[in-house]
C-alpha positions as CSV (number, residue, x, y, z in Angstrom):
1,X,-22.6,1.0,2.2
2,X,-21.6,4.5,2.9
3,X,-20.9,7.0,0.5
4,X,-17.2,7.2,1.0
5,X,-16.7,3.7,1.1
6,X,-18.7,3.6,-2.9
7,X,-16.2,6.4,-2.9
8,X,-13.0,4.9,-2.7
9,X,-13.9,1.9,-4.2
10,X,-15.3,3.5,-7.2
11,X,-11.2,5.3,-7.1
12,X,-9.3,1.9,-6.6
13,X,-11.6,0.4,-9.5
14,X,-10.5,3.7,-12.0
15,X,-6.8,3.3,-10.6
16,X,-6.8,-0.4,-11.7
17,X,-8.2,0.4,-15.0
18,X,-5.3,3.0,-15.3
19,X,-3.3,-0.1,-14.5
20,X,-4.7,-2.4,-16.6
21,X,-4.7,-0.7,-19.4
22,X,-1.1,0.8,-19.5
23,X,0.0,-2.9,-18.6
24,X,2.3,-3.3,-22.0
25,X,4.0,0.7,-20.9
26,X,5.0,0.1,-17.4
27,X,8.1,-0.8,-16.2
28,X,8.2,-4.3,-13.8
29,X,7.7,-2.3,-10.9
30,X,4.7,-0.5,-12.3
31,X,3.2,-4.0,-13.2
32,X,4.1,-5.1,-9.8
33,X,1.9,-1.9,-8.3
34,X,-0.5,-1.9,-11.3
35,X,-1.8,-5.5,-9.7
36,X,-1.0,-4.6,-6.4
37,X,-4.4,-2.0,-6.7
38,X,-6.2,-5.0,-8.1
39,X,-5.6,-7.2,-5.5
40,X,-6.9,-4.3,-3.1
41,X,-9.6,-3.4,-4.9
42,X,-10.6,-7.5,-5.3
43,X,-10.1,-7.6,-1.1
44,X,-12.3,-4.4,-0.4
45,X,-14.7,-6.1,-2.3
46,X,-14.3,-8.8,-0.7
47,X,-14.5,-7.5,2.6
48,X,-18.0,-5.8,2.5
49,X,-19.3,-9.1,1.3
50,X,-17.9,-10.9,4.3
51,X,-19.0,-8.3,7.0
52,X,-22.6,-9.0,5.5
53,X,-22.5,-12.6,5.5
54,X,-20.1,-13.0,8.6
55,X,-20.6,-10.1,10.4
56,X,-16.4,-9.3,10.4
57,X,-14.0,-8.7,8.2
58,X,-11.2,-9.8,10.3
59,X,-10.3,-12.1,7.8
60,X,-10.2,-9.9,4.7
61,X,-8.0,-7.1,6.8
62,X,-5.4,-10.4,7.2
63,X,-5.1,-11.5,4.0
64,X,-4.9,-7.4,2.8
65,X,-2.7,-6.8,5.2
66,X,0.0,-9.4,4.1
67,X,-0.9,-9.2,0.2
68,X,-0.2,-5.3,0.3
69,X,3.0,-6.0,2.0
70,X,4.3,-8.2,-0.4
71,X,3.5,-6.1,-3.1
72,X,4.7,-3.2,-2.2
73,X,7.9,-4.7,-1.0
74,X,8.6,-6.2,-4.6
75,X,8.1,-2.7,-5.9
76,X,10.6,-1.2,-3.7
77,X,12.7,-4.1,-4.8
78,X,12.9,-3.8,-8.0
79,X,13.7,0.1,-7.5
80,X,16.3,-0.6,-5.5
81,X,19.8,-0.5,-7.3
82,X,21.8,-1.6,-4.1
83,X,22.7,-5.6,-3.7
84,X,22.3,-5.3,0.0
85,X,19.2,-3.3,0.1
86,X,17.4,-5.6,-2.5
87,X,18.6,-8.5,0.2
88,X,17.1,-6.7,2.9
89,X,13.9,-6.6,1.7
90,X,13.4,-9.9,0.2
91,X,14.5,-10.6,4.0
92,X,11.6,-8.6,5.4
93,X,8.9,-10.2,3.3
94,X,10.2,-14.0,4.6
95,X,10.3,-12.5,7.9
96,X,7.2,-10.8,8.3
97,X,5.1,-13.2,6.1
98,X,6.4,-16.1,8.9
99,X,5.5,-13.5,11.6
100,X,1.8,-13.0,9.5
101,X,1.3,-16.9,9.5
102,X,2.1,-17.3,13.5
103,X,0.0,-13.9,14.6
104,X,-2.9,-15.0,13.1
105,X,-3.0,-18.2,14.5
106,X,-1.7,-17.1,18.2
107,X,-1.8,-13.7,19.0
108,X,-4.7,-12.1,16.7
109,X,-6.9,-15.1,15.2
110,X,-7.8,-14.0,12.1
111,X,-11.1,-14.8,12.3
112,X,-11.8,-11.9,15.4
113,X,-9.1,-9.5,15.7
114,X,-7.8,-6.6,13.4
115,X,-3.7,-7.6,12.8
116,X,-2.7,-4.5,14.2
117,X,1.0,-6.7,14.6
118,X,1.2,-6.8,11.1
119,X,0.2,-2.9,10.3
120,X,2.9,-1.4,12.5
121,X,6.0,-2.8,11.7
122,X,4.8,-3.4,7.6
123,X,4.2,0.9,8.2
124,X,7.6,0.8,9.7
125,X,9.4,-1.0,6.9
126,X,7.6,0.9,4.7
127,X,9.0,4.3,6.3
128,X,12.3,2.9,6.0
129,X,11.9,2.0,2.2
130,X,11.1,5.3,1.2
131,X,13.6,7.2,3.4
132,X,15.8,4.4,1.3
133,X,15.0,5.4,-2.1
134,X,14.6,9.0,-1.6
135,X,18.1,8.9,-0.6
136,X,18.8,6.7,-4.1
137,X,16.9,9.1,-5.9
138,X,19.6,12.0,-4.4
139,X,22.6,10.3,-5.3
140,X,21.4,9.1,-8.5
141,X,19.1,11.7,-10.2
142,X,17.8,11.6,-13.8
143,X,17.2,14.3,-16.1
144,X,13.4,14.5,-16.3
145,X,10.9,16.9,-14.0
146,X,10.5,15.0,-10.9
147,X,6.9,15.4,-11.0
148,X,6.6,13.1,-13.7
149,X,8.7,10.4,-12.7
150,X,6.5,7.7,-11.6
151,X,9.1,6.5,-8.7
152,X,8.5,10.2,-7.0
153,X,4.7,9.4,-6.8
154,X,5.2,6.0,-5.6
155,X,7.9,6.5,-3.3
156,X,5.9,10.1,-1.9
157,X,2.5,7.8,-1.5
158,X,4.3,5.1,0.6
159,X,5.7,7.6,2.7
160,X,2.2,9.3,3.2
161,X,0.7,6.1,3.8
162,X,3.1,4.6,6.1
163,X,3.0,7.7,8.0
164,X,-0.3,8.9,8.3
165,X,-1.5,5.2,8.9
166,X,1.1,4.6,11.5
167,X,-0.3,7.9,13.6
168,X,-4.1,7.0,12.7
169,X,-3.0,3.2,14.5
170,X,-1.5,4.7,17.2
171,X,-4.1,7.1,18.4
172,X,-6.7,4.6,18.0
173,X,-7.1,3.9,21.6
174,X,-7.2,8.3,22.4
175,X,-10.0,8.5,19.4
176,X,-11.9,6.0,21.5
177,X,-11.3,7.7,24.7
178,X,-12.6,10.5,23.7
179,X,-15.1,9.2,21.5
180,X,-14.0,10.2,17.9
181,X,-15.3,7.4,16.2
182,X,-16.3,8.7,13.1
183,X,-12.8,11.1,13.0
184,X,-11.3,7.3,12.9
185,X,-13.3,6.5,9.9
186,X,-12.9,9.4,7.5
187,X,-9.2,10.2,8.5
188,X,-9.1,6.1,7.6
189,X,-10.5,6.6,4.0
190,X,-8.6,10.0,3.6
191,X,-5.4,8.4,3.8
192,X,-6.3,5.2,1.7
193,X,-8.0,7.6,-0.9
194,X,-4.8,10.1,-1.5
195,X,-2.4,6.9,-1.1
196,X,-4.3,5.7,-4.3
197,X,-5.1,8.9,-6.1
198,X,-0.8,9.5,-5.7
199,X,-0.9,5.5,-7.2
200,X,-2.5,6.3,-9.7
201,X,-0.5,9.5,-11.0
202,X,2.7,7.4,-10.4
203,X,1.1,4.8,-12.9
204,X,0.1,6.8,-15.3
205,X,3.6,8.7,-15.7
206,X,5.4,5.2,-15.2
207,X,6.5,4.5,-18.9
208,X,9.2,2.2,-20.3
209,X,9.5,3.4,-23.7
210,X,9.7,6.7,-22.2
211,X,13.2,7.1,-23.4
212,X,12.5,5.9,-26.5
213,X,8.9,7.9,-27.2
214,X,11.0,11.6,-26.4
């Protein structure tokens, strides 16, 4: 196992201890992302175990690639304040859970191929959610630093993510061209590892009581 794989590992195991252990502070949508870390912590795991013992992960990336959806979604939707919007993506995970189900039976079997058909438009959606609440966070702002609302960090680390993992996809097929593997790999882990660093600060400033505590 390479070192920046023990790396980010070692980072998703301290950002679900952060999680874990502010459990009874955070607000239903910090619980939501507090597990969400867990669960991709549990399927990195998970996934280096499998590539030894099955030589792929193919599997793991399919079951990540929905779980992290669905969590993430839920998150947005419970930040959401509009009816429609909170419609919308309750929507999205139905629709793109029954588009998980028939891509990995049809188009990418999950047992050989990396769901690239899930990433893009889960990135996409993604994109959109954040634009969303920014614009929320505009027309309804609060009265504390924005640097330590927990919704900023969130909502600033999905739109990295989505982003930055949505041009890394894209220009998969030039990095290969031009033989750029290993630019591939560590712009990979750079992007998962300041996704979950911004996590973290967003659950360790997320705080229920926080009204009450000041």
């Amino acid at each position: 196992m390479s070192p920046v794989v023990i790396l980010y590992l070692v980072l998703l195991l301290l950002v679900s201890v952060v999680g874990i252990s502010r459990y009874r502070r955070l607000t239903i949508p910090g619980r939501v992302l507090a597990w969400s870390v867990v669960a991709v912590f549990v399927c990195n795991v998970l996934n280096k175990v499998w590539s030894v013992v099955y030589h792929t992960n193919a599997p793991i990336l399919h079951a990540e690639s929905i779980t992290e959806f669905v969590f993430y979604s839920l998150a947005f939707y419970c930040l959401f304040k509009n009816r429609v919007t909170k419609m919308i993506v309750i929507f999205s995970i139905i629709v793109v859970s029954v588009f998980f189900c028939l891509n990995a039976i049809i188009w990418q079997p999950i047992g050989s191929v990396f769901p690239t058909n899930i990433y893009l438009p889960t990135l996409s959606l993604f994109t959109i959610f954040s634009l969303l609440l920014f614009r929320q966070m505009l027309l309804y702002p609060v009265k504390i630093n924005i640097v330590k609302q927990s919704v900023f960090w969130f909502n600033t680390a999905m739109l990295f993510y989505a982003t930055t993992m949505f041009f890394n996809l894209g220009m998969t097929n030039y990095y290969s061209q031009h033989k750029w593997d290993n630019f591939i790999y560590y712009f990979w882990y750079f992007i998962l590892c300041m996704f979950h660093v911004m996590i973290g600060i967003a659950l360790m400033t997320d705080n229920q009581y926080a009204q009450l505590d000041s």
